[in-house]
C-alpha positions as CSV (number, residue, x, y, z in Angstrom):
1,X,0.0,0.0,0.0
2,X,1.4,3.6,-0.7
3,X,1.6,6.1,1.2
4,X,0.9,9.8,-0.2
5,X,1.8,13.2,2.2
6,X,0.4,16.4,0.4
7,X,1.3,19.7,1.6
8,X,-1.0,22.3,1.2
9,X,0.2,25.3,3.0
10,X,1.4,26.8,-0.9
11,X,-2.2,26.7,-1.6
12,X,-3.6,27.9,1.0
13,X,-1.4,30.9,1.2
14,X,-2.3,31.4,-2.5
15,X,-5.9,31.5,-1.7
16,X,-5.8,33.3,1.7
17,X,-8.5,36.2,2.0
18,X,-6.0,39.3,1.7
19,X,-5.0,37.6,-1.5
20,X,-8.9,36.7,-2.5
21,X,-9.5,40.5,-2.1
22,X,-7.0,41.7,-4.0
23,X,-8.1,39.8,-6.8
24,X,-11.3,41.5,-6.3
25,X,-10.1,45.4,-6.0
26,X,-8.2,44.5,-8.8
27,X,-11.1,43.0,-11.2
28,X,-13.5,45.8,-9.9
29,X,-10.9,48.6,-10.6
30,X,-10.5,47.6,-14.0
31,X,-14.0,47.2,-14.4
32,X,-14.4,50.4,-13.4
33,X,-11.8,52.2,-15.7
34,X,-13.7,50.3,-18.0
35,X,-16.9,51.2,-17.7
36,X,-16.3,54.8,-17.4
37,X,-16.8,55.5,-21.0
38,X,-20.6,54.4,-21.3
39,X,-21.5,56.6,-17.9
40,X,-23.2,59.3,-18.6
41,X,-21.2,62.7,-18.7
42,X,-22.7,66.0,-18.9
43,X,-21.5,67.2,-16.0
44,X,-18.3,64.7,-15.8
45,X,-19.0,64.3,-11.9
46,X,-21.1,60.6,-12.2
47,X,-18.7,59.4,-13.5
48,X,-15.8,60.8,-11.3
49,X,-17.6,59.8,-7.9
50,X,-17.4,56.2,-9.0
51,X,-15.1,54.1,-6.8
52,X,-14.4,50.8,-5.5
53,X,-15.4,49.5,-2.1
54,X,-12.8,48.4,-0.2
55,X,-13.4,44.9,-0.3
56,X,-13.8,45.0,-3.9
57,X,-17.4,43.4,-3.8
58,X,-19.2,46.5,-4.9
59,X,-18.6,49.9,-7.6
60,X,-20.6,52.8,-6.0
61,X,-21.3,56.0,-7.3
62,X,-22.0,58.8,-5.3
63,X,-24.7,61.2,-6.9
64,X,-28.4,61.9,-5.9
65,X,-29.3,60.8,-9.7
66,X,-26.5,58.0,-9.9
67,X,-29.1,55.0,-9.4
68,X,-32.1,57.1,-11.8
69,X,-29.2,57.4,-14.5
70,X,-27.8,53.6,-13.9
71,X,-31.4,52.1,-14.3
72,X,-32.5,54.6,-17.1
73,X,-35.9,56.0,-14.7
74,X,-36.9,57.9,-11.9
75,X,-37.7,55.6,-8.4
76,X,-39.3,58.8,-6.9
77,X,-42.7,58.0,-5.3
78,X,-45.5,60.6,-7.3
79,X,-43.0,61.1,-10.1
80,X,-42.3,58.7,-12.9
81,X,-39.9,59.8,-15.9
82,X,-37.7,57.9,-18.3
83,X,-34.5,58.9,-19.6
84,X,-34.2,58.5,-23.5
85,X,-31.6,60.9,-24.4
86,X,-27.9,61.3,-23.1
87,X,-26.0,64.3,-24.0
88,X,-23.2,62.2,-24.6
89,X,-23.3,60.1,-27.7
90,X,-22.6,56.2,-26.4
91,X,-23.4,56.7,-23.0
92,X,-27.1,55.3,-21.2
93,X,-28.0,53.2,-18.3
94,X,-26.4,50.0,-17.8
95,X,-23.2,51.0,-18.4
96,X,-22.1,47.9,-16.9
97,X,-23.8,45.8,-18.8
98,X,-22.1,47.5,-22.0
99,X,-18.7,47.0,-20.4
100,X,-18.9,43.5,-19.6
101,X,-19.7,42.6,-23.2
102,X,-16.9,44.3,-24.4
103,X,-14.7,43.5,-21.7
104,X,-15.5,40.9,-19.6
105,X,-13.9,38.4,-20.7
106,X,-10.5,40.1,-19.6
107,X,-11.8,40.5,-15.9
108,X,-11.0,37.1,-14.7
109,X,-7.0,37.4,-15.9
110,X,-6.8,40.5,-13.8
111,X,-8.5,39.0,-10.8
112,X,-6.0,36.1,-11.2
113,X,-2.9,38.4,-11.5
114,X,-4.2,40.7,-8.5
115,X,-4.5,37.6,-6.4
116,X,-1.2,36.5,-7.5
117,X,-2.7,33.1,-8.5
């Protein structure tokens, strides 16, 4: 009968969870740089409050119309609009959604590389 040892410490230092969110910050950063050409930019300042959480789990953008913009319409009780027109040509809601088609596919590589996997 043989006899197999297996060390695992390389493995789990690799997948540790400082490493794990690293990854993360990493994958949601360039996602962010990313998506930053479909948000909407009249003013410029949408886009420039976007950031990264610091557990990379979430992109948050901090305007009082960055979730009516995001969705494309108003959540207001009483008050119901859509938007149809951006200023800027190529821009809308669901500017993530238009990133990760173009993109996405690269996100996974940079999560690995901020990991260090």
């Amino acid at each position: 009968m043989a006899n197999a040892k297996v060390d695992l410490r390389g493995a789990q230092r690799k997948l540790s969870g400082p490493n794990i969110t690293r990854g993360r910050v990493a994958m949601a950063n360039q996602a962010l740089m990313d998506m930053d050409p479909f948000v909407p930019k009249r003013d410029h300042n949408l886009a420039a409050s976007g950031h990264v959480t610091d557990s990379g789990k979430s992109i948050e953008y901090n305007t009082p119309y960055a979730r009516a913009q995001f969705y494309g319409k108003s959540f207001k009780k009483g008050t119901s609009f859509t938007f149809k027109s951006y200023t800027t040509p190529g821009t809308g809601s669901r500017w993530d959604l238009k990133a990760k088609g173009l993109y996405g596919k690269s996100w996974p590589q940079v999560f690995k590389k901020g990991a260090g996997l």
